[in-house]
C-alpha positions in Angstrom: 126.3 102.3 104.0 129.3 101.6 106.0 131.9 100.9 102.9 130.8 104.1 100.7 133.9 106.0 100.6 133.5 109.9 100.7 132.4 110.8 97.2 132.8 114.5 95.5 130.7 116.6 93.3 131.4 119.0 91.7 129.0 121.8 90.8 129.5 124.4 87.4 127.0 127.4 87.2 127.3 130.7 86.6 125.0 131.8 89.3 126.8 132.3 92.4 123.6 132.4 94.7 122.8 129.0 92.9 126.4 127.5 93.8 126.2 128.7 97.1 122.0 127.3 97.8 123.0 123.7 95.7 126.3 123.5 98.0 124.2 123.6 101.1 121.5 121.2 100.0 123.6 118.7 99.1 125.9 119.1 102.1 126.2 115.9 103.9 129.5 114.1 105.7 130.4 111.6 102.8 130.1 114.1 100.1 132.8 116.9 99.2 132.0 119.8 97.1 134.0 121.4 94.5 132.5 124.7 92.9 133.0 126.4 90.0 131.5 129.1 87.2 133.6 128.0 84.5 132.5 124.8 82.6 137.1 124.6 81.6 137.9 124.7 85.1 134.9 122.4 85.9 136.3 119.9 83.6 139.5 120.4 85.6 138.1 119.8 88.6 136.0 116.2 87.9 139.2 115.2 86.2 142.1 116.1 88.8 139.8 114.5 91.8 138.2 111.8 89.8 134.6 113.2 90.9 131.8 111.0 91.3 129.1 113.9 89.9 129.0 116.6 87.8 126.1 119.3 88.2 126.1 121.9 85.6 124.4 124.1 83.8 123.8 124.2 80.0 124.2 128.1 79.7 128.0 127.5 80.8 131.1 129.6 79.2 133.8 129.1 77.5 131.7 125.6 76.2 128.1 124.9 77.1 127.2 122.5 79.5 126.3 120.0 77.0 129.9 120.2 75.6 131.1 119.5 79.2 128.9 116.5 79.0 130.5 115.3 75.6 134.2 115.9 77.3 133.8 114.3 80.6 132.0 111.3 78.9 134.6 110.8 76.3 136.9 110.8 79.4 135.1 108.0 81.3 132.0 106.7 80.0 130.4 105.6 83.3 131.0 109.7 84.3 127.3 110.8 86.5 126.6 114.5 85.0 123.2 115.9 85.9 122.7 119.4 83.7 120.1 121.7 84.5 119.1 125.1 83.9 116.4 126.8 81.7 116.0 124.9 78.6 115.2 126.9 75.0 115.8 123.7 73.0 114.3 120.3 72.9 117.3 119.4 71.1 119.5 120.2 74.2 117.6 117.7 76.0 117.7 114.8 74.0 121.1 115.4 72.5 122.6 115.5 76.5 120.6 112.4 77.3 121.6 111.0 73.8 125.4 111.6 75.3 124.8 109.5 78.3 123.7 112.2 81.1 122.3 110.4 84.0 119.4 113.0 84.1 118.0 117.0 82.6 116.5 119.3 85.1 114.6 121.9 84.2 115.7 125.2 86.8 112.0 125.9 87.9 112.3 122.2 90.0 115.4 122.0 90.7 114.8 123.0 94.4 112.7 119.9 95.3 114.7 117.9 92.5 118.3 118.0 92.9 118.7 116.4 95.9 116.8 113.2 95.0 118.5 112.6 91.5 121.8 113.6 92.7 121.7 110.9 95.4 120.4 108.4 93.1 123.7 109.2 90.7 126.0 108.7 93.6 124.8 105.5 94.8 125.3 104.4 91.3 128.2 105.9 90.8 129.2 104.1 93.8 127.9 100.7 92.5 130.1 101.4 89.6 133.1 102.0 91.6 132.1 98.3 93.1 131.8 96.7 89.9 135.1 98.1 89.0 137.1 97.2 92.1 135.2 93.7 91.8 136.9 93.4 88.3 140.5 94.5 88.7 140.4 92.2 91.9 138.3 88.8 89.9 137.8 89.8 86.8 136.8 86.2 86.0 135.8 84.5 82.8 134.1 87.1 80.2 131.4 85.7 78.1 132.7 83.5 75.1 130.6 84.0 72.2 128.7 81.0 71.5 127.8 79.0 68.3 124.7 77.0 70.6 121.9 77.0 69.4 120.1 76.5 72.7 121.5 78.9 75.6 121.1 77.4 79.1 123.1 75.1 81.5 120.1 74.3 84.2 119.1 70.5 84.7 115.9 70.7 83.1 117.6 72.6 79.8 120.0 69.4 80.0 116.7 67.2 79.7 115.7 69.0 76.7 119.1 68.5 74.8 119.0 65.1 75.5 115.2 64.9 74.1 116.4 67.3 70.8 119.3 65.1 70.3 117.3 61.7 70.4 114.3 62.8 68.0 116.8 64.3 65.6 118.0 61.1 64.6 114.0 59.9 63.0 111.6 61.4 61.3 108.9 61.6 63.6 106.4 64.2 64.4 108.1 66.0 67.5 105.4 68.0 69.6 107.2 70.9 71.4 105.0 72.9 74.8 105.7 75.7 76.9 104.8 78.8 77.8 104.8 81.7 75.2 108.5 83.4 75.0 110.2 79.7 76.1 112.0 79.5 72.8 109.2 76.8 71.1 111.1 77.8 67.5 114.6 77.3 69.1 113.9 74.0 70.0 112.0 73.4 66.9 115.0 74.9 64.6 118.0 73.0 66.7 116.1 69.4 66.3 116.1 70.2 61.8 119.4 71.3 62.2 120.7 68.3 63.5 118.6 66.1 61.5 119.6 64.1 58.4 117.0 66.7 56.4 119.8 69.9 58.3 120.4 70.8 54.2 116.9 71.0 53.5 114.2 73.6 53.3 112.9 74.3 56.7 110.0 77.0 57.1 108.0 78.0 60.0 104.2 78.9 60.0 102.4 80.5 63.1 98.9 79.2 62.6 97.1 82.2 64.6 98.8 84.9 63.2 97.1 83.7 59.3 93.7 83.6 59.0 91.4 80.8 59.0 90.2 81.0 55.3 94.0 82.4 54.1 95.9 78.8 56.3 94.9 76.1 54.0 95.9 77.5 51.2 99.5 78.8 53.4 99.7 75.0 53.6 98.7 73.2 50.3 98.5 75.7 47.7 95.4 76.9 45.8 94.9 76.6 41.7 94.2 79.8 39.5 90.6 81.0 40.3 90.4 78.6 43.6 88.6 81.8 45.2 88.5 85.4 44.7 91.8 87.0 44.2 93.7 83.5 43.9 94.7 85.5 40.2 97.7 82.6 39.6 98.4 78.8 41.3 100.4 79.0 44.0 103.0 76.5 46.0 102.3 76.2 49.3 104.7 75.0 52.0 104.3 71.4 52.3 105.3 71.3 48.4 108.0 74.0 49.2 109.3 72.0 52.1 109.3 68.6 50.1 112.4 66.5 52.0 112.5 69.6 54.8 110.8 70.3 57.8 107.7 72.2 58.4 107.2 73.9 61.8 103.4 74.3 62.7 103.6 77.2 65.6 100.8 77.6 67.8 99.2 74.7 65.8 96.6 74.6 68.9 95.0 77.9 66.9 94.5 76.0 63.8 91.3 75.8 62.3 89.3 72.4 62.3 88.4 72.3 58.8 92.2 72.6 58.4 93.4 70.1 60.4 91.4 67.2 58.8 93.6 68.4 55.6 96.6 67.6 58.2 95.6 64.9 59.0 95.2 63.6 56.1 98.6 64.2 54.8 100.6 63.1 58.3 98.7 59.5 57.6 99.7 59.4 53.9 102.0 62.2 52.6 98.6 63.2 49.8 97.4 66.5 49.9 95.4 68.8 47.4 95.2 72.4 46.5 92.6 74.4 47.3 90.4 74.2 44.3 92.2 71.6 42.4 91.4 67.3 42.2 95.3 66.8 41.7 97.1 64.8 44.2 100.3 65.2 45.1 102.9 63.8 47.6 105.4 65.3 50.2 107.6 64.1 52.4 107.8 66.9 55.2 108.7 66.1 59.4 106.2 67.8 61.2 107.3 69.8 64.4 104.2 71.3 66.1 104.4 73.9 69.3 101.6 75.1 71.4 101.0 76.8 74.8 97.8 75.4 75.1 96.9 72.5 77.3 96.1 70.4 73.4 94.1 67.4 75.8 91.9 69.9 77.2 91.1 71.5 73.8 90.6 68.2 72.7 87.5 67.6 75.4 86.1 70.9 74.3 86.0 69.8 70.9 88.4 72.4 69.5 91.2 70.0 68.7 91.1 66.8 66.5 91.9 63.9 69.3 93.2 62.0 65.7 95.4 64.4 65.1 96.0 65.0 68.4 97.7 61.8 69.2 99.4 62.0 65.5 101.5 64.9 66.5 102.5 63.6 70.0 104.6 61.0 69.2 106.9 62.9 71.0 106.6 65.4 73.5 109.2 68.4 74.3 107.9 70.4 77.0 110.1 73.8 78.1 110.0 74.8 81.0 109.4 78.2 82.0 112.4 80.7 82.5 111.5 81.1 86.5 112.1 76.8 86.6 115.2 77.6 85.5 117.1 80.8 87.3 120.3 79.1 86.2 120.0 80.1 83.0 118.7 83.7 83.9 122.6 85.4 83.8 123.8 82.8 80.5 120.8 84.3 78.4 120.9 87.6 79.8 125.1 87.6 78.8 124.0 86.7 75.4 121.8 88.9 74.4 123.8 91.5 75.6 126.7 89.7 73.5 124.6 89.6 70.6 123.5 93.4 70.7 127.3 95.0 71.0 127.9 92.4 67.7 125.6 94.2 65.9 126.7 97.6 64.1 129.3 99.9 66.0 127.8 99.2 69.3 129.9 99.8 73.0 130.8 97.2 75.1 128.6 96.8 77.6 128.1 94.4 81.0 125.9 93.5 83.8 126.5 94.6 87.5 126.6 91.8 89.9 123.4 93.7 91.8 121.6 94.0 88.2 122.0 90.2 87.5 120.9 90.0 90.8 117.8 91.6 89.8 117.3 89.4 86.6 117.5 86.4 88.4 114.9 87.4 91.6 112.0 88.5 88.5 109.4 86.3 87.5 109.8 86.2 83.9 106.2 86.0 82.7 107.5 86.8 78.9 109.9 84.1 79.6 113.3 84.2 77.6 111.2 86.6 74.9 110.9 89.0 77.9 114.6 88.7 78.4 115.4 89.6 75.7 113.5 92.6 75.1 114.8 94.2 78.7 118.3 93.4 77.7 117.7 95.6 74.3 116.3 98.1 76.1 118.5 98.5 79.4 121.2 99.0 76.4 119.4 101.7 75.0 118.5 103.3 78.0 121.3 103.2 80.7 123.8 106.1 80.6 127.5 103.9 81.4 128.8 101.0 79.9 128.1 99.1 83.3 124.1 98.2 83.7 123.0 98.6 87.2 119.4 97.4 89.0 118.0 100.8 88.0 119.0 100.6 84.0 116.7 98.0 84.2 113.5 98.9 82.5 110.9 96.5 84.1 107.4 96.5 82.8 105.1 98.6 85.7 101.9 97.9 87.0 102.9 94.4 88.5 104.7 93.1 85.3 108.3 94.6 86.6 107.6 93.3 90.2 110.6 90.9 91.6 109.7 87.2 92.9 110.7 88.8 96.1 107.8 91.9 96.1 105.2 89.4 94.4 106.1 86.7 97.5 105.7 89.3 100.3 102.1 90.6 98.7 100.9 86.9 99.1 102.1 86.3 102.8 100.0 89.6 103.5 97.2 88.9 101.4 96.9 85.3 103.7 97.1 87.3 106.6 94.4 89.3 105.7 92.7 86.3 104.7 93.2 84.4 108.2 92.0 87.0 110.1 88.6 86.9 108.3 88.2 83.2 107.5 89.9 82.9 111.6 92.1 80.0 110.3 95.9 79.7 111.1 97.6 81.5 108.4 100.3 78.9 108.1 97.4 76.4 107.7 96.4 78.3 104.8 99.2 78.4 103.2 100.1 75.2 103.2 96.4 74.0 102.1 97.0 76.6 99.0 100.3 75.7 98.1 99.3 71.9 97.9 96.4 72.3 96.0 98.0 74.3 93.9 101.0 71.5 93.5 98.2 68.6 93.1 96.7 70.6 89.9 100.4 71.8 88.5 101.3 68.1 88.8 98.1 65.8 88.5 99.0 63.7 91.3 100.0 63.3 95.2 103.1 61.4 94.7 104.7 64.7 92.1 102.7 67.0 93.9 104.9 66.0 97.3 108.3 65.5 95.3 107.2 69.3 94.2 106.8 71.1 98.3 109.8 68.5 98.9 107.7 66.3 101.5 106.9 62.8 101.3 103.0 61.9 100.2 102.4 61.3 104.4 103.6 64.3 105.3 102.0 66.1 102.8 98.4 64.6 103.5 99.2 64.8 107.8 100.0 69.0 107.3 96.5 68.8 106.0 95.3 67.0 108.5 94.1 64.5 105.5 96.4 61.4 107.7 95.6 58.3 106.9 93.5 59.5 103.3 93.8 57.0 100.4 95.6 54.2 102.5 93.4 50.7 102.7 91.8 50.0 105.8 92.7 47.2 108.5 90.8 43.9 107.3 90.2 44.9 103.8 90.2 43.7 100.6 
């Protein structure tokens, strides 16, 4: 790239064949290189011309390479040191990578290795060079830490605020959708804590992680001898949560036979234990997530349309984290926040090209996903800055950007329009607004969605004229 400044290496082995073989494979117009045999002068070197790489070999003298590693880290903890040479230890190998070395190679593939890594570990120590030049010059606002229980600034987040803030004030039932990994419990959690019942209990059950025969008695309790192994009465939640809030996650798993017992106690507050003819009162909001479509299970008989319209006196829906790229670099920030909090943990911080990254991926873990990559960039990367390749994407499809994933669909309607002999923009436009009409249920959303009006829509179909009332009518 044009703006790459010369960058210098600097290359410790004993081996003077191998200094002079790396010094000619690596030799290239934008690099210098320094060599040496001694892992103190080496040290010298990467210090006194603020090197960009360090190559060197564990079997190093006075101190061993991994020592030289420890130094030069301690130094500058964004330092690029590749060691290599023949390994005797396992230890060796996960203690210099547990030190922050960019990567081990063993000395039988170095020949058709070095050159690969070692350009990968310039061009990030060059994107760290950027990162740093971009701070001293803007260093802008760091991330403030936070006491919101909701992170996100987007338009559609500001929707849901509004919604949590209204429904905190009563004491209805408060249905909450979304995708798995939106933050369903979030929601759920911020609209008790801002409730008048914010002092009381509030407990959260996942309905299909208990099983069927185990819920109902999760919920109301069972008397001594109810059923095998029930050895003493137990309290169940809705008793436990008497004046609190109960949160009933993925209440579209719950069993049928259960949720007539729901029912039951949403109408009137009663409930019984299981086994028992006592009847007793609670007064418990209900907040109820699912990621399931609950008016489809209720035409497949799988949900109780009683129930069903019980719990949706109120709808939340979340939208997913790809609606909402706004709020891809908040999250991201404090998760990141969160994780250097915890423990003796270093200060870490995203590269302008890694939040890059974050904010051209699909998210199909949502902000669950998020916050697992986060986690693990932190354990991975080797500097204190996280660039695009620190980030550990899933493989096989799952760590593909919206960018890859867009560019496999425009050739797979290619391929497509050649067979079928249709136009492939004709294509794409009839697939994108059949996909909108389902995603929305209706022309009118369904144009708002592709940002046409409803005639333009139908006349890039070559549906003009569908759905309007003929001359001389009725």
């Amino acid at each position: 790239m044009e703006d790459i400044q010369k960058q210098t290496v600097v290359i410790a082995d004993n081996d003077a064949d191998f200094l002079e073989w790396a010094s000619r494979h690596l030799e290239a117009d934008s690099v210098e290189i320094l060599t040496t045999g001694s892992s103190e002068e080496a040290l010298q070197l990467f210090t006194e011309h603020r090197a960009d790489l360090l190559i060197a070999e564990f079997l190093l003298r006075p101190f061993d390479g991994v020592e030289l590693l420890k130094r030069i880290r301690m130094a500058n903890p964004n330092a690029m040191v590749i060691l290599n040479g023949l390994v005797h230890s396992t230890n060796a190998v996960i203690e210099a990578m547990r030190l922050g070395a960019f990567d081990v190679l063993r000395r039988e593939s170095v020949n058709f290795e070095l050159r690969p890594v070692a350009e990968r570990a310039l061009q990030a120590a060059e994107q760290m060079r950027r990162m740093e030049e971009r701070t001293k010059s803007d260093p802008g606002v760091p991330p403030q830490p936070t006491d919101d229980l909701i992170i996100g600034r987007s338009p559609a987040m500001q929707d849901v605020y509004k919604l949590i803030g209204r429904v905190a004030r009563a004491d209805a039932p408060v249905l909450i959708t979304g995708e798995s990994g939106v933050g369903k419990e979030v929601v759920s959690n911020a609209i008790h804590k801002f409730s008048r019942r914010a002092k009381a209990e509030y407990v959260a059950i996942n309905c299909a992680a208990i099983p069927s025969n185990l819920l109902e008695s999760e919920l109301f309790g069972h008397e001594k001898g109810a059923f095998t192994g029930a050895v003493n009465q137990r309290v169940g939640r809705f008793e436990q949560c008497d004046g609190g809030t109960l949160f009933l996650d993925e209440i579209g798993d719950m069993p049928l036979e259960v949720q007539s017992k729901l029912l039951r106690v949403l109408q009137s507050g009663e409930f019984s234990r299981v086994g028992g003819n006592q009847t007793l009162h609670s007064d418990v909001r209900i907040l109820a997530a699912t990621n399931k479509r609950l008016e489809e299970e209720v035409e497949n008989n799988l949900f109780r349309e009683d129930l069903f319209y019980r719990l949706n006196v109120v709808r939340i829906h979340i939208p997913p984290l790809r609606r909402r790229v706004e709020d891809i670099r908040l999250l991201a920030e404090h998760f990141l926040q969160k994780r250097t909090e915890k423990g003796k943990n270093r200060a870490m911080r995203f590269s302008q090209e890694a939040v890059e990254m974050l904010e051209g991926y699909h998210w199909p873990g949502n902000v669950r996903e998020l916050e697992n990559l986060v986690q693990r960039a932190c354990v991975l990367a080797s500097g204190n800055v996280l660039l695009p390749g620190d980030l550990p994407f899933d493989q096989g499809g799952g760590g593909e950007s919206e960018r890859t994933l867009l560019e496999r669909s425009a050739e797979r309607f290619l391929r497509a329009a050649r067979v079928s002999g249709e136009s492939p923009l004709a294509l794409a436009t009839r697939v994108l607004v059949e996909a909108a009409r389902r995603e929305t249920g209706s022309d009118e959303k369904a144009a708002a969605l592709l940002q046409l009006s409803v005639a333009e829509m139908r006349d890039r179909l070559g549906e003009k004229g569908k759905g309007k009332p003929q001359r001389g009518g009725s």
